[in-house]
C-alpha positions as CSV (number, residue, x, y, z in Angstrom):
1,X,-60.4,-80.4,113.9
2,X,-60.1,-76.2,114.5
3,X,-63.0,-74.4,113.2
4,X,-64.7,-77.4,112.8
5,X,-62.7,-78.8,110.4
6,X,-62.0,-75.9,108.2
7,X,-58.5,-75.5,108.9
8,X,-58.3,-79.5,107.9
9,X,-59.9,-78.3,104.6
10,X,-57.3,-75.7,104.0
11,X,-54.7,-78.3,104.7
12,X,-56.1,-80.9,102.2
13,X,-56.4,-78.5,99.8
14,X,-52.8,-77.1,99.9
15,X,-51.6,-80.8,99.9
16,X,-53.5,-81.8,96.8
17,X,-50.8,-81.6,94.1
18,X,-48.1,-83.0,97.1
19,X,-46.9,-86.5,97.0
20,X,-48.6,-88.0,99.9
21,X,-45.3,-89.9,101.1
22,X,-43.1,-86.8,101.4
23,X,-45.4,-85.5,104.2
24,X,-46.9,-86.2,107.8
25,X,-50.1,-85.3,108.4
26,X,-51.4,-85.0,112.1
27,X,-55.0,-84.3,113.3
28,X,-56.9,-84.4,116.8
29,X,-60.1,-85.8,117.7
30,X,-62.4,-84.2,120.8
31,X,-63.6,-80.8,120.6
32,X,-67.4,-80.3,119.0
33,X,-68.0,-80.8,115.2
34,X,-71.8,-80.4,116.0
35,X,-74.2,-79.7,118.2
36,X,-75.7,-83.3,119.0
37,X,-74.3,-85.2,122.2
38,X,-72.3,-87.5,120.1
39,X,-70.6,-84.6,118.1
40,X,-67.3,-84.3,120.6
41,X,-65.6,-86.2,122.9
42,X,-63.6,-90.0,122.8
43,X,-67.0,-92.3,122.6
44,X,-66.3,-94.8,120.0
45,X,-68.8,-93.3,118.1
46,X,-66.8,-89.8,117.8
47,X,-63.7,-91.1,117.5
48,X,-64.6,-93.2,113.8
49,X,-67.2,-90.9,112.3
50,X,-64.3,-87.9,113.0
51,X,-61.4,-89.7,111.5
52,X,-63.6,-90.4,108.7
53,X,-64.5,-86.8,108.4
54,X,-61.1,-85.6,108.7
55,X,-59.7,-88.0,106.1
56,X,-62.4,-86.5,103.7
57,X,-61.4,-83.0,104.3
58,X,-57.6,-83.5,104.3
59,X,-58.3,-85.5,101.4
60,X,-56.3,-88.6,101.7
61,X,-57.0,-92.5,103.4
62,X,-54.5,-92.2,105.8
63,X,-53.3,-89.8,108.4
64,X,-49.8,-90.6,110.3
65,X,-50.7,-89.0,113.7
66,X,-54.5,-89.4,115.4
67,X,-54.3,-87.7,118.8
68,X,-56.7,-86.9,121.5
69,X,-57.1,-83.9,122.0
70,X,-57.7,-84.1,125.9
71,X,-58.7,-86.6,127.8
72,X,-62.6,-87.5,128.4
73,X,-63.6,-89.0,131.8
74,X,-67.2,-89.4,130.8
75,X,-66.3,-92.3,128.2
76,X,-64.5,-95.4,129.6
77,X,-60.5,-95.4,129.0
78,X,-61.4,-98.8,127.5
79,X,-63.5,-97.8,124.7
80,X,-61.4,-94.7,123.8
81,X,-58.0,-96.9,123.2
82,X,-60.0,-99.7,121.5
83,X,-61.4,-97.6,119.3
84,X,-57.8,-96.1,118.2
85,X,-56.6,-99.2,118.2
86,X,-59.3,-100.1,116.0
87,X,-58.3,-97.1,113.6
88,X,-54.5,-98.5,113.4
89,X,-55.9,-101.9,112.4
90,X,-57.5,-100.5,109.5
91,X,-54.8,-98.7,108.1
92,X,-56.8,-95.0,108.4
93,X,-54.1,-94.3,111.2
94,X,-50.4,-94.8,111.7
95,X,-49.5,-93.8,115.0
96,X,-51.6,-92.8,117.9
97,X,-51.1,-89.8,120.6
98,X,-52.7,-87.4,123.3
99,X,-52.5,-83.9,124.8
100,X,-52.4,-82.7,128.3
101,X,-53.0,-86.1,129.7
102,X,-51.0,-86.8,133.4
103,X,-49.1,-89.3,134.1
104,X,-51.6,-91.6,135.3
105,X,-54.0,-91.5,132.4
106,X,-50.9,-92.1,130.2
107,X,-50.0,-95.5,132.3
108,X,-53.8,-96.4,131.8
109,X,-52.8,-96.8,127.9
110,X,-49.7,-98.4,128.1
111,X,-51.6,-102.2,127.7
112,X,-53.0,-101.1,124.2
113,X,-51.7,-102.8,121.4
114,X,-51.4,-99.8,119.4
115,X,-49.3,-97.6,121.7
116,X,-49.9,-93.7,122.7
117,X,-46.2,-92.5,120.8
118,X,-46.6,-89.2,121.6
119,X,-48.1,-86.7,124.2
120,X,-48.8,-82.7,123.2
121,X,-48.5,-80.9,126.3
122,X,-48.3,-77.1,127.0
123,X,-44.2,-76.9,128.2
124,X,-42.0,-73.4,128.0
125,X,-39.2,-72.0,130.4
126,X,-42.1,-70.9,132.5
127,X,-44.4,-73.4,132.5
128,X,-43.0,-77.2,133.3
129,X,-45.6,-78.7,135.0
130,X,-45.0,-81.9,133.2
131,X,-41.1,-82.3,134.4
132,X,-42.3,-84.1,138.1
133,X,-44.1,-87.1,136.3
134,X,-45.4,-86.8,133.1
135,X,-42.0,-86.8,131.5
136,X,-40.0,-89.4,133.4
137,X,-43.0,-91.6,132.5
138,X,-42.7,-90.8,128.7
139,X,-39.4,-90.8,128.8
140,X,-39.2,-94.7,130.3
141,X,-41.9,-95.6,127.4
142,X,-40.1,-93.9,124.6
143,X,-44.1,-91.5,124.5
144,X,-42.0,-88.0,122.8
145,X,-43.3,-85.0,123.9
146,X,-44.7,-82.6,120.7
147,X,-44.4,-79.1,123.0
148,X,-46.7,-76.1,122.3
149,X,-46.7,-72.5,123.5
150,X,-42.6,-72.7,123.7
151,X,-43.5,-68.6,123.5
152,X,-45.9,-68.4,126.2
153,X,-48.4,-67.1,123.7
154,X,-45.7,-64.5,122.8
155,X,-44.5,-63.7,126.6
156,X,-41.3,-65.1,125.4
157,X,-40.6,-63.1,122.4
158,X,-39.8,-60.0,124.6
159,X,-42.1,-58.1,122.5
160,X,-44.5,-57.2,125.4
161,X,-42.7,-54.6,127.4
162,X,-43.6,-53.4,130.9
163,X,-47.1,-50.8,131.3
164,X,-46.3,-50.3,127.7
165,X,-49.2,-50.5,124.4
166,X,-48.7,-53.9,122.9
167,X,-47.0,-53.4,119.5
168,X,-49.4,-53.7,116.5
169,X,-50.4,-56.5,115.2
170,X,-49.4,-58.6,118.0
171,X,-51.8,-61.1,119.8
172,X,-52.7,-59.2,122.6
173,X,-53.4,-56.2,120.4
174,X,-55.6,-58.2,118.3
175,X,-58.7,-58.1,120.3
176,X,-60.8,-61.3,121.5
177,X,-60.1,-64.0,124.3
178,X,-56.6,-64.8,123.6
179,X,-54.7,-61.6,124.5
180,X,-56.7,-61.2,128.0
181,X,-53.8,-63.3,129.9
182,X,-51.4,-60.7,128.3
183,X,-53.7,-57.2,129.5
184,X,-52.9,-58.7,133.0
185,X,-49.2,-59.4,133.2
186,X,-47.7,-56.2,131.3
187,X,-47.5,-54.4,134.6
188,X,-46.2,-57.4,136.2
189,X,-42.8,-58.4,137.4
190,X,-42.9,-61.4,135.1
191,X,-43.0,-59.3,132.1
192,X,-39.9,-57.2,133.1
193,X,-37.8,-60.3,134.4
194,X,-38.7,-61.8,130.7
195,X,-36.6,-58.8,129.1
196,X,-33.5,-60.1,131.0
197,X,-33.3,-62.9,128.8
198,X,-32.4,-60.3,126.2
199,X,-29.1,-60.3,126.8
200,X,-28.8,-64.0,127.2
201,X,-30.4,-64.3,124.0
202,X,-28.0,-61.7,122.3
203,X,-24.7,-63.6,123.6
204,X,-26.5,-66.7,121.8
205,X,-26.6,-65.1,119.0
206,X,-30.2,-65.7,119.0
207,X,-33.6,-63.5,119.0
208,X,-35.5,-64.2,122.3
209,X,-38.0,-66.4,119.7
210,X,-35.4,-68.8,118.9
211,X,-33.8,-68.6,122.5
212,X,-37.2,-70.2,123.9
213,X,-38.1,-72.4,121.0
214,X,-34.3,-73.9,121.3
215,X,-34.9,-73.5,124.9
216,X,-37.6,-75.9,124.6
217,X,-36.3,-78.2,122.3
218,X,-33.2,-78.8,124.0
219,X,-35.2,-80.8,126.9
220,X,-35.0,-84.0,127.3
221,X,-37.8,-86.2,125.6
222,X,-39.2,-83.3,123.6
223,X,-39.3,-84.5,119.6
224,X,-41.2,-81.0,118.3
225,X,-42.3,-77.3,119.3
226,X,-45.3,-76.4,117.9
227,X,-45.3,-72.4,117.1
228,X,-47.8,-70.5,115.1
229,X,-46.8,-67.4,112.9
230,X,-48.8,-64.4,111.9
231,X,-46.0,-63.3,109.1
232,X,-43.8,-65.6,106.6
233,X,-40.1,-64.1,108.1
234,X,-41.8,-65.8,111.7
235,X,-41.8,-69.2,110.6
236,X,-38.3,-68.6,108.9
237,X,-37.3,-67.3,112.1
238,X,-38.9,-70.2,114.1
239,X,-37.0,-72.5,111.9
240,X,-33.9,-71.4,112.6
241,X,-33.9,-72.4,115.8
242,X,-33.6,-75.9,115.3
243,X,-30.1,-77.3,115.7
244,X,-29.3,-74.4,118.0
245,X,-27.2,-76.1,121.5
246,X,-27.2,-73.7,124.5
247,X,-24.7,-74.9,126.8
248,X,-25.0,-75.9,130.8
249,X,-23.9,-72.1,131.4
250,X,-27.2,-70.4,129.5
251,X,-29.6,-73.3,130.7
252,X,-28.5,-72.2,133.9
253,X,-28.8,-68.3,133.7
254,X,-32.3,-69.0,132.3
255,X,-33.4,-70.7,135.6
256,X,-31.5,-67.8,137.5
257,X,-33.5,-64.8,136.1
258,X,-36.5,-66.5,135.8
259,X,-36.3,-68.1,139.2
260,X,-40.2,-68.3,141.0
261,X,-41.9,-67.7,138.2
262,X,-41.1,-70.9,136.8
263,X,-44.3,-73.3,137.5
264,X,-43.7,-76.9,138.1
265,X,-46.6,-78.2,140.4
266,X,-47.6,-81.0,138.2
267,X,-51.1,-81.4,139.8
268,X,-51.7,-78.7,137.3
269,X,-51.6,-80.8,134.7
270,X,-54.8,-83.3,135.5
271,X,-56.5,-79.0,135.7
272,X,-55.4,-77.6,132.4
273,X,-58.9,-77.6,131.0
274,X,-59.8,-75.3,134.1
275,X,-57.3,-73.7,135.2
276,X,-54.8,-70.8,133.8
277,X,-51.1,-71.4,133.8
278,X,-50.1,-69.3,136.6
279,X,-47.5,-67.1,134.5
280,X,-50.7,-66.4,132.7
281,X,-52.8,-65.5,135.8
282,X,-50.7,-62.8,137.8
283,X,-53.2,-60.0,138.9
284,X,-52.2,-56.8,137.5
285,X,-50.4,-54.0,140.9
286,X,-53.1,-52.1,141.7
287,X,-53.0,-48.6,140.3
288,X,-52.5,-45.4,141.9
289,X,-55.4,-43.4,142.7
């Protein structure tokens, strides 16, 4: 689904000589693949002619996890679970989920034969907007939660220090839309509260990486965190994580230091698509002079 299906490509094509059965393939449908009107979105229409697309690129007849990307209120709920359902029937799908979708829209699905299993929402030590409602509700209907951003785009890693240059080869030095979040908190009090967790980290006997990603992990109804990785000893560092138990004592110190800046209003939720988590949104002091 990312770059209009290259990245699906790539996958398919590192997966060729892999036995199909040994691995778990999960793709999204919603964003654009064209320019046309039907190109994006949950219409019927969308949803079969890109899980047909994507099972071409990836190169198999099956994927395990189909998920919506977010939700689309111009297309009847109706239509968009049928449709999945649909998918399931045929054996082109296995198991069915969303991303970023509130509680309510999540209840709407909970008739469908083929039921939502999981829910990909944004969820970190700083951002929780899903605790209120979104995961009680998942949580009563066995829906696991497939986290991303457990770094806070990289917030979390401690590597951005206060009114400092961000390191090379970082996100926010890399230029583009991403980092722009970052430009505006590095003067911040958020940034210099995050390098308290240093310590907390260090008496794990963790990095700050694996602190969050455990962190994350460790709540209740969350199955995976989904972390990106610009270097192989990242992903090795990621993995370690797993497995890792912090006690009632460090869960606790974690809420401690980072106190107000912890963002639970789950209204924010049904926004994500237009709004900016509000750890990433903190205007800059204003400068001297």
């Amino acid at each position: 689904m990312y770059a209009q299906g290259a990245a699906e490509q790539l996958l398919g094509e590192a997966l060729a000589d892999v036995r199909r059965s040994s691995v778990e393939i999960a793709t999204k449908v919603y964003l654009p693949t064209g320019t046309g009107p039907n190109d994006r979105g949950l219409s019927r229409k969308h949803i079969v002619e890109s899980c047909h697309a994507s099972l071409r690129r990836l190169g198999t007849d099956y994927v395990d996890l189909y998920q919506a990307h977010r939700f689309d209120s111009r297309v009847r709920l109706e239509e968009t679970l049928v449709a999945f359902d649909d998918l399931v029937r045929q054996g082109k799908v296995l198991y069915l989920g969303v991303s970023e979708w509130t509680a309510l829209r999540l209840a709407g699905e909970l008739g469908l034969r083929s039921r939502i299993v999981s829910n990909q929402p944004q969820y970190n030590m700083l951002w929780r907007v899903i605790e209120p409602d979104v995961l009680p509700l998942c949580r009563k209907e066995g829906i696991g939660q497939l986290a991303f951003q457990p770094l806070a785009q990289g917030v979390l890693t401690g590597k951005y220090r206060p009114r400092r240059t961000p390191p090379p080869g970082s996100r926010a030095a890399a230029g583009g839309r991403a980092p722009k979040f970052i430009g505006r908190v590095l003067g911040t009090e958020l940034v210099e509260r995050v390098q308290g967790l240093r310590p907390i980290a260090d008496a794990a006997g963790l990095s700050m990486a694996q602190l969050a990603i455990a962190w994350t992990l460790q709540q209740p109804g969350v199955s995976a965190a989904i972390t990106g990785a610009s270097r192989p000893e990242q992903v090795t560092e990621n993995a370690e994580a797993a497995g890792r138990h912090l006690d009632a004592e460090v869960l606790q110190r974690i809420d401690d230091l980072l106190g107000g800046l912890i963002d639970r209003d789950p209204s924010k939720t049904a926004r994500m698509m237009a709004v900016e988590p509000s750890w990433q949104s903190t205007p800059p002091p204003p400068q001297p002079g």
